[in-house]
C-alpha positions, 0 to 999 in steps of 0.5 A, a space after each residue: 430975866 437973863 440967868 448970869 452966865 457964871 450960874 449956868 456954867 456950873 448948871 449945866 456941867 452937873 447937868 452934863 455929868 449927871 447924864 453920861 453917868 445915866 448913859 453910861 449905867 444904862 450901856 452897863 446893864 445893856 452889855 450884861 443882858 447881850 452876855 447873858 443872852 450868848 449864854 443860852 445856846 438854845 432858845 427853841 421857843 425864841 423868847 430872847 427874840 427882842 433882845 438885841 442891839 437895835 432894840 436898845 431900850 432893854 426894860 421892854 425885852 422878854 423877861 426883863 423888869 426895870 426900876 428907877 433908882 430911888 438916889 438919881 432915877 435911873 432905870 435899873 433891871 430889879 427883876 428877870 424872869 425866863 423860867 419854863 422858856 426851854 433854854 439851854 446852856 449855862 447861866 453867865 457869871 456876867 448876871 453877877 453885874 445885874 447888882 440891884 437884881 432884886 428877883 432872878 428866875 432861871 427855874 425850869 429850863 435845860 440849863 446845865 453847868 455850876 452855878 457862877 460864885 458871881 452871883 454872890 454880888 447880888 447884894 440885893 437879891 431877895 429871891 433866886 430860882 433856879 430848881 428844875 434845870 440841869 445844874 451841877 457841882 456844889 452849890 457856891 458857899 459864897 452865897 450865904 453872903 445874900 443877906 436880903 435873900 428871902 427864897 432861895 430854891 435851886 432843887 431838882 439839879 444835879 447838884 453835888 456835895 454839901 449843903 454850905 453852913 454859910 446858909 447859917 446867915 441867911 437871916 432873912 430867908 423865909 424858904 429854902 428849897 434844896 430837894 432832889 438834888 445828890 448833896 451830900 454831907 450833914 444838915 448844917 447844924 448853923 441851920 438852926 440860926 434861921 428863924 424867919 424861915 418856914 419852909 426848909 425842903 431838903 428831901 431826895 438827896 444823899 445827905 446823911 448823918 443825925 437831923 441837928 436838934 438845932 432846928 428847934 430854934 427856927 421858930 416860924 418853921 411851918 415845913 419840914 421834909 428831909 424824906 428820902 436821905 440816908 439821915 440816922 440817928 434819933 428824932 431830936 425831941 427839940 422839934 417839938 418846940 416848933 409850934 408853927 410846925 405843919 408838915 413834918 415829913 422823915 420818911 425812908 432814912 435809917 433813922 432809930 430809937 423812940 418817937 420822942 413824946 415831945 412831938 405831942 406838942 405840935 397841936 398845929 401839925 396836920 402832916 407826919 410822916 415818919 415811913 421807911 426808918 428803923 424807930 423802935 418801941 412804942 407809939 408815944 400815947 401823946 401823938 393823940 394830942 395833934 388835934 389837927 393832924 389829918 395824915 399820920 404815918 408811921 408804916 414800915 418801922 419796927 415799932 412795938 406794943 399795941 395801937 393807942 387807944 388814945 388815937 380814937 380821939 383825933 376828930 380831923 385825922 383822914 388818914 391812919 398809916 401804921 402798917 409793917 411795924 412789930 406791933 401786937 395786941 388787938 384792934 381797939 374797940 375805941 379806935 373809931 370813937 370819935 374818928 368821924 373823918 377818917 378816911 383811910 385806916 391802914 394797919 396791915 402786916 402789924 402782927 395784930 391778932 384778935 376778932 375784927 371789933 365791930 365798933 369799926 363801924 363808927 367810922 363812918 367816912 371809912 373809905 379805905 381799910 386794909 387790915 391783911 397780913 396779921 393774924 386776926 381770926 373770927 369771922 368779918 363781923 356783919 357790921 363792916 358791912 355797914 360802912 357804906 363809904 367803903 371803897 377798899 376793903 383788903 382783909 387777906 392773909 389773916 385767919 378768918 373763917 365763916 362765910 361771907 355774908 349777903 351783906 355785901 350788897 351793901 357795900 355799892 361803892 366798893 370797887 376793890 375786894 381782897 379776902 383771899 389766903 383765908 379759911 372762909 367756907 361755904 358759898 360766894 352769895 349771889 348778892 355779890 352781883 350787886 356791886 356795880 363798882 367793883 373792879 377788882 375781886 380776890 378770893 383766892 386760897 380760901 375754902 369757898 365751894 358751891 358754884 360761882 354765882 351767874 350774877 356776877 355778870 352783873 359786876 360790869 366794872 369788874 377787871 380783876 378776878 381771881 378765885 384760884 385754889 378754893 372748891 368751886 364746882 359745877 360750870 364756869 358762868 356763862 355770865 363772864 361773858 358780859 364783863 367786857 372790861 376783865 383784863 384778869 381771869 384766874 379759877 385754877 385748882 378748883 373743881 370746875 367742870 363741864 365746857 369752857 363757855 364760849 362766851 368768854 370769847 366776848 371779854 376782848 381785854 382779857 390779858 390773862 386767863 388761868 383755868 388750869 387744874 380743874 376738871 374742864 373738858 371738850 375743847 378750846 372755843 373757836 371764840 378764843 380767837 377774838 381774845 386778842 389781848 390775850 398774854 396769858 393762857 393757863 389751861 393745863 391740868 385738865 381733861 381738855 381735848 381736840 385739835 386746836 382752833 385755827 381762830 387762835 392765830 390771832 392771838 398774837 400777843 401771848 407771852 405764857 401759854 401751858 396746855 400740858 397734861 390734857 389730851 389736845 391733839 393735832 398741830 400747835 401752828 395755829 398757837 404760833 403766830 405770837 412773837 412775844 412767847 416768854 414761855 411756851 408749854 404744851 407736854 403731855 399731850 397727843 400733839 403730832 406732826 413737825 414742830 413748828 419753824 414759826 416758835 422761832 420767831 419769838 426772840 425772848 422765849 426763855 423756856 420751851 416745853 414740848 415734851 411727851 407728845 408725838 412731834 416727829 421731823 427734825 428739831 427745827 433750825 430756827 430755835 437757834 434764832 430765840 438768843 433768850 432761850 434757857 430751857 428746851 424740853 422736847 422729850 418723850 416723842 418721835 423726833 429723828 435727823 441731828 441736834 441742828 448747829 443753830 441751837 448751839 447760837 443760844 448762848 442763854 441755854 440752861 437745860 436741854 431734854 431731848 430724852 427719848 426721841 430718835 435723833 441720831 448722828 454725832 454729838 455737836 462739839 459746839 455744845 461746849 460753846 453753851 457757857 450757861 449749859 446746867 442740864 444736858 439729857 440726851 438719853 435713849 436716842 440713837 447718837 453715834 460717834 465719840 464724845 466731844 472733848 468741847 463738851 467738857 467745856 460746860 463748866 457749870 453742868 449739874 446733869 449730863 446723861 447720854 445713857 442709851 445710846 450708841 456713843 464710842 470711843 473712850 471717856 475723855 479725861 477733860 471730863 474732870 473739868 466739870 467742877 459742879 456735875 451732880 449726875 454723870 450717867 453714861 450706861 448703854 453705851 459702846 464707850 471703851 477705853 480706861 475710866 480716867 482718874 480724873 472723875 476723882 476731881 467731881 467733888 459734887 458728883 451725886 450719882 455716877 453710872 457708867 454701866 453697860 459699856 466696854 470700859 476695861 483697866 482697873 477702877 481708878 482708886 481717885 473714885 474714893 475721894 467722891 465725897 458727896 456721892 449718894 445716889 448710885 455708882 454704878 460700873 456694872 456690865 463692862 471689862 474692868 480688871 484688877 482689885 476693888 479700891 478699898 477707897 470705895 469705902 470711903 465713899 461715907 453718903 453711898 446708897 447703892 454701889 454696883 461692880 457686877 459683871 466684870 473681871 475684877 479679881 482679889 478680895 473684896 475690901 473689908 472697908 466696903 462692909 463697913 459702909 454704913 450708908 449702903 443700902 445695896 450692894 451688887 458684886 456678882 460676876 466677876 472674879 473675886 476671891 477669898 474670905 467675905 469678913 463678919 461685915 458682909 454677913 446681912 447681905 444676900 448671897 446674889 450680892 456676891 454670886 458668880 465669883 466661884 473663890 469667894 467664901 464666907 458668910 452669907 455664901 458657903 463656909 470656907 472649906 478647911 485644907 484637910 489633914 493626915 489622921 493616919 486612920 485606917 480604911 477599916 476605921 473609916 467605913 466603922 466612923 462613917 456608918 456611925 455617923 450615918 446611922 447617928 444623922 438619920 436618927 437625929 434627922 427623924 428626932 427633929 422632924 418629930 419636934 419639928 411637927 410639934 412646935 411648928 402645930 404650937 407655933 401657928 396657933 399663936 402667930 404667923 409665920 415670919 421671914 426675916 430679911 435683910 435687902 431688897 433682893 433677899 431670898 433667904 427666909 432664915 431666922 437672921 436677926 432683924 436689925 443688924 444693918 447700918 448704924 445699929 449697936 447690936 443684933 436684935 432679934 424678933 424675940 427681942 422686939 416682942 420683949 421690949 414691947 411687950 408684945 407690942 403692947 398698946 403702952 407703946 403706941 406713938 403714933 399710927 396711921 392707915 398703913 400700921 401702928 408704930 411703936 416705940 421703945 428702949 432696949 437694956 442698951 439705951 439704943 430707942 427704936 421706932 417699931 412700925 407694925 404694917 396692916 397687912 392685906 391681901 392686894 397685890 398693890 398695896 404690898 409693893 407699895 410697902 416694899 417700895 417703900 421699904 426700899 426707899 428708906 432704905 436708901 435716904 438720908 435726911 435728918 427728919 427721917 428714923 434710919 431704917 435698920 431692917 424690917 420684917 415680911 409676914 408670910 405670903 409677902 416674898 412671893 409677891 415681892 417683884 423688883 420690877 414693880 420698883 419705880 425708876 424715878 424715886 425723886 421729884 427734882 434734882 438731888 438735895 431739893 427733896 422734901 422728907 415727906 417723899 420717901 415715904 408717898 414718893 408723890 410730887 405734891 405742891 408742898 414737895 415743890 414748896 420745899 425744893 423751892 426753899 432750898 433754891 432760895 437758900 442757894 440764891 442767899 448762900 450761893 452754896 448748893 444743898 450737897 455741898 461738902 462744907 455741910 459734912 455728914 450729919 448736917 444738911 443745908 436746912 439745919 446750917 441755916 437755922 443754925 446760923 440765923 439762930 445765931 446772935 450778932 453779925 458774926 454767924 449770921 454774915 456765913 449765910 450771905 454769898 461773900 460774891 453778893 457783898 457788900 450789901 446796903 442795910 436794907 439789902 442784908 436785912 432782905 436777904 435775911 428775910 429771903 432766908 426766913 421764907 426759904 425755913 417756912 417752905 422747907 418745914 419738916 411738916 408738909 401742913 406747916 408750909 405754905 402754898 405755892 401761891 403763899 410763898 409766892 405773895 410773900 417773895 411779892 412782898 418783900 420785892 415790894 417793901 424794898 422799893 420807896 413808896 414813890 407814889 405816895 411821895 408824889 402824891 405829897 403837896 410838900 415834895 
């Protein structure tokens, strides 16, 4: 039947209609797919290849997924999909037009740029993905419009600035995913209004202020991590009403206060991590109510009180984190109750103390305990033993004793071992050969003693193995050998003997081997040679020998070697073939022939010691080519020829030694090019010529000493530019001239010595304003004139003070007498005159001999001008007879009572000679404490009076050079009486005199100031100044430990204590002998006192105001490098610690400052 034509019409213009709007839909979304394709500069991996004109059906393209529209069945792109497509470029606002996009993912490519505001007209976007790219700028406020968007995670970028609060009304959204991003600004507290979303990801950013207590409205939350932010303020306690929580992750903000015992409430929760805040107080008992929480961590905290008792009772936790908090008290016995899953029980560095319970033994799935850093005492009880599950085992740095058992064998699965800094005694059992999986094996700073067992060749896995500092003897085990993967060999400062067993040739990945401090001999193994990974190789301080094997060219990957203080011999080319050296030390050997060029080819060599061997030739050129050189030592041989120009190219230069050779030639000018130059020792050479003005352009020079030499020519005055010189020593020299006032401006200068010299004029009065000088001045031996300044006396720290041979004339400065400090004084040989006042009186006559018009006490009395009497010739004779006949009869009166006292006198004590200097002849009956700082004379009687004959009532003490006493004279002055044993051996008396000396001469507020002291007979003669040693101090000046003027021995503890003092120079950025200081405080006593102090105020004069400003955390480390530096300088030698100690303890603190990155990643949530 035909259709009426008036029907079709209609019909077909609808029909019409319908579609070129089809088409014309279709042009639309086709156009915005070409635009977004220009918007992708790279496609390296050519996943748009099929998107273009002539493939106009774009629902087939790469990425693209269509729909039909439910309203006219036209096909639409719902979905677009090129992640992990290696594009670059932008994201086109044209996406924007894409507007029944329902999905668009974008996510892990290299798109860069901000993400367009247009995409805000994705009304119907459900899911937008654009993490992992290269984004930046804010994050568009506009798309808090979606309200169909249920994922939104566009993390990872580089996004900046706050997160929107239009987020507010994503009512919809399930997951919000803004991690590792640089946003900054609050969490919006309009956060809080979402409450269908479960996952809110917002950690690894800058965001800051409290965590909003509105969060505890998102009821469906399941995860929660803002790790890694910069959040304060206190955990809302609204966050326990998320029953649906699971993961919960705060960790490293600078959150505060309690852990709110709300948090119990979350029985759903498996992961809590609160690591890296600042919460305080007590763990809250309620977090025992998590049933099933698996990962607890509360580490790095400063939370109180001891560990519940509760926590015994959470059956599914795997892993119990609670190191480095402020807690106390002892471990629960309970804690492994009912803890049969815990895999991991952390609790180091909590301040614990107490046995190890046995009850640990309860867990047994314990995989991992680590219960170091606390105080815990006893010894490991057998029943850890028994957790044969254990993998990790670190109990180091508590106070345990006993032995360890050969119970360990149990322990099959172990593979890390850490005991060391303990007390644990007696033998390494050979059971320990048992443990097929061990890797690494510490033990180090124990007391362990006994040979080391040869079964531990049979620990084939082993890679680590460190047993410095206990008692080891007998030989090192041939067995080591076997242990083909060891990368690290560490027996130093045991007692170690016999051979270096060549079959540690057979370890190819050893990367560090220390056998140094032990007793080893014979030579380095030609086998060595095969260590080819070999870094490090420690081996000083032992009684090594021979030349060295040419094998050991192949070991060219060493950057630390030190084979000082043995007696190897021969060249040191064969060490040479590296070009990695860092460090590189062999002094104190009998090495010999040229040094070699090759040591110049390792560019990062920063410290070069050769010194005390018998090198000869010239000082090679190419030390200039290592530009990180900061130390070069070549003292103490047979070098000859001049200080190459080259070396002046190693701009990184601190200190250089060169003491003691046979260099010649002019001093370089170029040295003053060293900006860096803090030690230049060129003593007892053969340099010519005069002194460089340049040289005086090393303004951070502590140490210059050019003595024994043959420089001429005058001093120059830029020498006052030497702002920080402590030693200035230019003695035997031909220097002449003026001494230039400008030493005057050497405000640190500690020991100054210009002796042996033609220096003439007069001594510049500019030298009294050396405050902090103390150790010596020394003008002595040249042709200085005029008068003695009597600034000199206000040199307040001076201990020794020689102007001998010289011209000087006038009277010598009552000031000077009254120095307190002095504890020699050498004016001899010159031309002084007059009357020596009261003050002078305690030192000996050779202080002042040579001056023929200098009278008074201790020289001869002054003669009075004599006077008229108007007596005849006649009276005279008469008087003179008189008086000669009077003086002979007294003479034989006295003799008589002489005899008989003296006969009294030797039955009831030996003969005493008192003295009163170190170079004192006189054996008068002087009194005994009359110099220095003392209130009045005292006399041997008096001493014996007040002690009643040095009755056993005043023992304070006494040890095996004598027995001190104390005691209170009517003045109310209290002095300590040291009585000496005193022996007949020729050594043992020059020690007490050298110790007598060194007392004498320093200052430390640990130390009784010596006011004088008394030699039995028999002692002056065997006195001899020579014996003195000429090095009284280990260390530059103001680093000595108070121990060393009584040992004057260098030991690890002296060390330790100059290191203290270096560590508070780095803190205060003052140096020891800093002026500020004044008198009577030194820099250990102004620390103390100002970390004693409350608040920030006194505390803040401690930081280097060059340091500031400083991040919280980077304060409180600062404060804590403070606390280390008091440990090491402890008056005590026993109460510091070992190098090694403070060493770990510095180790730690680096290591607390750094975010514990790789637990983060290790966290499914992050």
């Amino acid at each position: 039947m035909a259709v009426p034509k008036r029907v079709l019409l209609p019909f077909a213009a609808l029909l019409f209609c319908f579609s070129f709007g089809f088409v014309l839909c279709q042009n639309q979304e086709l156009s915005s797919l070409l635009e977004v394709k220009k918007s992708f500069e790279g496609d390296p991996e050519k996943v748009l290849l099929d998107w273009n004109e002539s493939n106009p059906n774009f629902c087939t393209w790469t990425g693209v997924t269509c729909g039909l529209n439910s309203v006219d069945g036209s096909v639409q792109v719902v979905s677009l999909n090129l992640s992990d497509s290696s594009l670059s470029g932008s994201i086109p606002p044209s996406l924007g037009s894409l507007q029944k996009l329902l999905q668009l993912d974008l996510s892990s490519n290299s798109l860069t740029g901000p993400i367009p505001a247009t995409l805000s007209n994705l009304s119907s976007l459900e899911s937008l993905l654009l993490f992992s790219n290269q984004l930046t700028g804010p994050i568009p406020t506009q798309l808090g419009s979606l309200r169909s968007l249920q994922v939104l995670r566009i993390g990872d970028n580089g996004l900046s600035g706050p997160i929107p609060a239009s987020f507010g009304n994503l009512v919809n959204l399930v997951t919000l995913g803004l991690a590792s991003c640089s946003l900054t600004g609050p969490i919006p507290p309009q956060l809080g209004q979402l409450s269908q979303v479960q996952s809110l990801i917002l950690q690894q950013n800058q965001l800051e202020g409290p965590i909003p207590a509105e969060l505890g409205n998102c009821s469906s939350l399941t995860v929660f991590t803002v790790a890694v932010n910069n959040l304060n303020g206190s955990i809302p306690g609204a966050l326990g009403r998320l029953q649906n929580l699971q993961t919960l992750n705060l960790a490293n903000n600078s959150l505060s206060g309690e852990i709110p015992s709300q948090l119990g409430e979350l029985s759903q929760l498996v992961y809590l991590n609160f690591m890296g805040n600042q919460l305080q107080g007590p763990i809250p008992k309620s977090l025992a109510k998590m049933s099933n929480l698996q990962n607890l961590d509360l580490s790095m905290n400063m939370l109180t009180g001891g560990v519940p008792e509760e926590f015994g009772s959470m059956n599914q936790l795997l892993f119990m984190v609670l190191s480095n908090n402020n807690l106390s008290g002892v471990i629960p016995r309970s804690l492994c109750t009912n803890n049969t899953n815990l895999e991991s029980l952390i609790l180091s560095e909590t301040q614990l103390s107490g046995p190890i319970p046995i009850e640990l033994r309860l867990c047994p799935s314990l995989m991992q305990l680590d219960l170091s850093n606390n105080s815990l005492n006893g010894s490991i009880p057998t029943e850890i033993y028994e957790s044969i599950q254990l993998t990790h085992l670190y109990l180091h740095n508590n106070s345990l004793v006993g032995s360890i058992s050969p119970l360990i064998a149990n322990l099959s699965n172990l593979k890390e071992l850490a005991l060391y800094h303990n007390s644990l005694q007696g033998n390494l059992p050979k059971e320990i050969g048992m443990l097929g999986n061990l890797e690494v094996l510490y033990l180090y700073d124990n007391q362990l003693s006994g040979e080391i067992p040869m079964e531990i060749g049979n620990c084939s896995n082993l890679k680590m193995v460190d047993f410095f500092g206990n008692h080891f003897s007998g030989e090192i085990p041939v067995t080591i050998g076997r242990l083909k993967g060891l990368n690290l060999l560490h027996l130093r400062q045991n007692e170690l003997g016999g051979h270096i067993p060549a079959a540690l040739g057979n370890c190819h990945q050893l990367t560090i081997l220390d056998l140094a401090d032990n007793g080893l001999s014979g030579g380095i193994p030609v086998t060595f040679g095969f260590l080819q990974a070999l870094e490090q190789l420690m081996l000083y301080n032992n009684s090594l020998e021979g030349n060295l094997p040419y094998s050991l060219t192949n070991l060219r990957h060493l950057t630390r070697i030190n084979l000082s203080k043995n007696r190897f011999n021969g060249s040191i080319a064969a060490l040479c073939s590296s070009s990695s050296f860092l460090s590189f030390d062999v002094t104190s050997n009998s090495f010999a022939n040229e040094i070699p060029a090759q040591l110049g080819n390792s560019p990062s060599l920063e410290r070069l010691r050769l010194g005390n061997n018998q090198f000869t030739g010239n000082v090679p050129w190419t030390l200039g080519k290592i530009r990180e050189l900061s130390l070069l030592d070549l003292s103490g041989n047979l070098l000859t020829g001049p200080i190459p120009p080259q070396l002046m190219l190693c701009k990184k230069l601190t200190h250089i030694d060169l003491n003691n050779n046979l260099l010649s030639g002019p001093l370089p000018s170029s040295l003053g090019n060293l900006p860096q130059l803090g030690e230049l020792k060129l003593s007892s050479n053969q340099f010519s010529g005069s002194l460089p003005p340049e040289l005086f352009n090393c303004s951070k020079l502590l140490v210059l000493s050019l003595d024994g030499n043959l420089l001429n020519g005058t001093l120059p005055v830029e020498v006052g530019k030497l702002e920080f010189l402590n030693v200035l020593n230019l003695e035997q020299n031909q220097l002449s001239g003026s001494i230039p006032a400008a030493l005057g401006k050497l405000s640190k200068l500690y020991e100054l010595q210009l002796s042996h010299n033609s220096f003439s004029g007069e001594i510049p009065f500019e030298l009294g304003q050396l405050q902090n000088l103390q150790s010596i001045l020394d003008l002595g031996y040249n042709n200085l004139s005029g008068q003695i300044p009597s600034s000199i006396g206000k040199l307040s720290k001076l201990e020794a003070l020689d102007l001998s041979h010289n011209q000087l004339v006038g009277a010598v400065p009552p000031e000077v007498g009254d120095m307190s400090s002095l504890g020699k004084l050498n004016l001899s040989f010159n031309n002084l005159q007059g009357k020596l006042g009261e003050q002078f009186s305690h030192w000996p006559t050779e202080a002042f001999e040579g001056n023929l018009q200098l009278c008074g006490s201790p020289l001869d009395h002054c003669s009075v001008p004599s006077q008229r009497s108007g007596l005849s010739e006649s009276s005279v004779v008469v008087i003179s007879a008189i008086t000669t006949l009077t003086a002979v009869a007294l003479l034989a009166l006295g003799l008589a009572l002489f005899i008989k006292h003296r006969l009294e006198f030797l039955r009831r004590v030996s003969e005493v000679k008192c003295i009163y200097s170190s170079s004192s002849s006189q054996a008068q009956r002087k009194p005994l404490f009359r110099k220095g700082t003392a209130k009045r004379e005292y006399r041997w009687d008096d001493i014996m009076a007040a002690t009643n004959n040095l009755s056993d009532e005043f023992i304070i003490g006494s040890g095996g050079s004598g027995t001190i006493y104390r005691t209170e004279f009517q003045s109310g002055e209290t002095v300590a009486v040291k009585k000496i044993l005193w022996k007949d051996e020729f050594l043992l008396n020059k020690s007490f005199a050298r110790e007598v000396k060194t007392l004498g001469r320093i200052r430390h507020r640990h130390l009784v100031k010596l006011i004088g002291y008394c030699s039995s007979e028999g002692a002056e003669e065997n006195y001899d100044s020579n014996t003195e040693s000429h090095s009284w101090f280990a260390g530059s000046y103001g680093y000595i430990a108070p121990e060393y003027a009584y040992s004057l021995k260098a030991t690890e503890k002296s060390d330790v204590y100059s290191m203290g003092i270096v560590l508070m120079e780095l803190v205060s950025g003052k140096m020891p002998t800093d002026a500020s200081f004044g008198v009577d405080m030194d820099m250990v006593r102004w620390v103390e006192k100002h970390m004693e102090m409350q608040g920030g105020c006194g505390r803040e004069e401690l930081i280097d105001p060059a340091l500031k400003p400083l991040l919280p955390c980077e304060e409180s480390a600062a404060y804590q490098l403070l606390e280390i530096a008091l440990q090491c300088t402890k008056t005590t030698p026993q109460e510091r610690p070992s190098s090694r100690q403070a060493c770990d303890q510095l180790l730690h603190l680096y290591k607390n400052r750094m975010v514990d990155f790789d637990k983060m990643n290790n966290d499914p949530y992050s």
